[in-house]
C-alpha positions as CSV (number, residue, x, y, z in Angstrom):
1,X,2.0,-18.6,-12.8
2,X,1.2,-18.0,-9.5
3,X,0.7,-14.7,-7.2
4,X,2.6,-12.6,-4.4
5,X,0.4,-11.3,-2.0
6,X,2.4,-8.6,0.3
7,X,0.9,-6.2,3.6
8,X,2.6,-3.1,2.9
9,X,2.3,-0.1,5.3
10,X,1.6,3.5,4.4
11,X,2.3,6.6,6.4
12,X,0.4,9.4,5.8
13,X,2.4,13.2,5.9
14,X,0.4,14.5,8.9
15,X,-2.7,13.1,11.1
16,X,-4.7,15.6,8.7
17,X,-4.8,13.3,5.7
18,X,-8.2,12.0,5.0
19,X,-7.1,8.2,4.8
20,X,-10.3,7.8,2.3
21,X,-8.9,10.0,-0.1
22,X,-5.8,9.0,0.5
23,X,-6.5,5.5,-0.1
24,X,-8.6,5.9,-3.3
25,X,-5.2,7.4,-4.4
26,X,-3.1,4.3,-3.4
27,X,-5.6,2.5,-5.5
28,X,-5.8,4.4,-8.6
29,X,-1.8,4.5,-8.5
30,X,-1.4,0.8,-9.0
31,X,0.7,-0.6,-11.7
32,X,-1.0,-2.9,-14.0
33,X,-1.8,-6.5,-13.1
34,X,-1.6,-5.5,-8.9
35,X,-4.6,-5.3,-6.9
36,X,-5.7,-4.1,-3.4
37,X,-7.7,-6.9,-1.6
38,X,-8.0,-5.1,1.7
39,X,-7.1,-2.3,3.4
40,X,-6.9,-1.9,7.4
41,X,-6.0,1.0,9.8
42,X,-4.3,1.2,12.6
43,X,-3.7,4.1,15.2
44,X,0.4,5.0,15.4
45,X,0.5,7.6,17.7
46,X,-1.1,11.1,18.7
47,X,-3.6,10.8,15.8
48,X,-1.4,9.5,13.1
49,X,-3.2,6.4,11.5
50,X,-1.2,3.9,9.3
51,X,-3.1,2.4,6.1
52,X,-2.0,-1.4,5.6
53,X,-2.9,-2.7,2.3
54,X,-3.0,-5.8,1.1
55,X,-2.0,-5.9,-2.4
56,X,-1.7,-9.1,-4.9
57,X,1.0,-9.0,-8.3
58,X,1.2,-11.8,-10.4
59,X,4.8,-13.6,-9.5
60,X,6.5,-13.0,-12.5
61,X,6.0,-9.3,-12.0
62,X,9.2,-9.0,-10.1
63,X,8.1,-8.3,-6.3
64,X,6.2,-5.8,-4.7
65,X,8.8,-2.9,-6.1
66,X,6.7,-1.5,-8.7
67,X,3.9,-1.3,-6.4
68,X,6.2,0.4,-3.4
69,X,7.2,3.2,-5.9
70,X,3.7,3.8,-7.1
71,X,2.4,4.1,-3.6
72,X,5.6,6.4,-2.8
73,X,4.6,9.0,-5.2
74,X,1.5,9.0,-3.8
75,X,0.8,12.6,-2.7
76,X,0.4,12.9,1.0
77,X,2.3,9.7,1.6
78,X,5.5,9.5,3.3
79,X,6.4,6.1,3.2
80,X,5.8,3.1,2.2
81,X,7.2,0.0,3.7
82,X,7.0,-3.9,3.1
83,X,5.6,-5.8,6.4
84,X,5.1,-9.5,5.1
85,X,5.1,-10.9,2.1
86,X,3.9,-14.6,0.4
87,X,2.9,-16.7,-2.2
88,X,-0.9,-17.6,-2.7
């Protein structure tokens, strides 16, 4: 059984969100067998910084939708979108 590893990015509500909180969140959020094995930041516009995570599921878990949903009802997140995706 291999492993999906997929860059997802996460828009916080407001440029007010602190992105550590916010990111101990994601993590805590996670469905079972999924993992966060880096997170970066990058500036969007007038203050609004986007968290890209880098999570890993195990293949057979069915894609990176569990994992989108989690992060989705993450509070002070207002979405969640896949940017690449691949096997490891």
């Amino acid at each position: 059984m291999g492993k999906v590893a997929a860059k997802l990015k996460v828009m916080p509500k407001s440029p007010d969100v602190d992105l550590d909180a916010l990111q101990e969140r994601l993590e805590a959020s996670l469905p079972e067998g999924a993992h966060i094995k880096g997170t970066q930041r990058d500036d969007v516009a007038f203050g609004l910084v986007a968290l890209f995570p880098t999570v890993t599921v195990p293949d057979d878990a069915g894609g990176t939708e569990a994992v989108e949903e989690a992060f989705a009802g993450v509070e002070d997140v207002e979405s969640v979108q896949v940017e690449e995706v691949g096997r490891i």
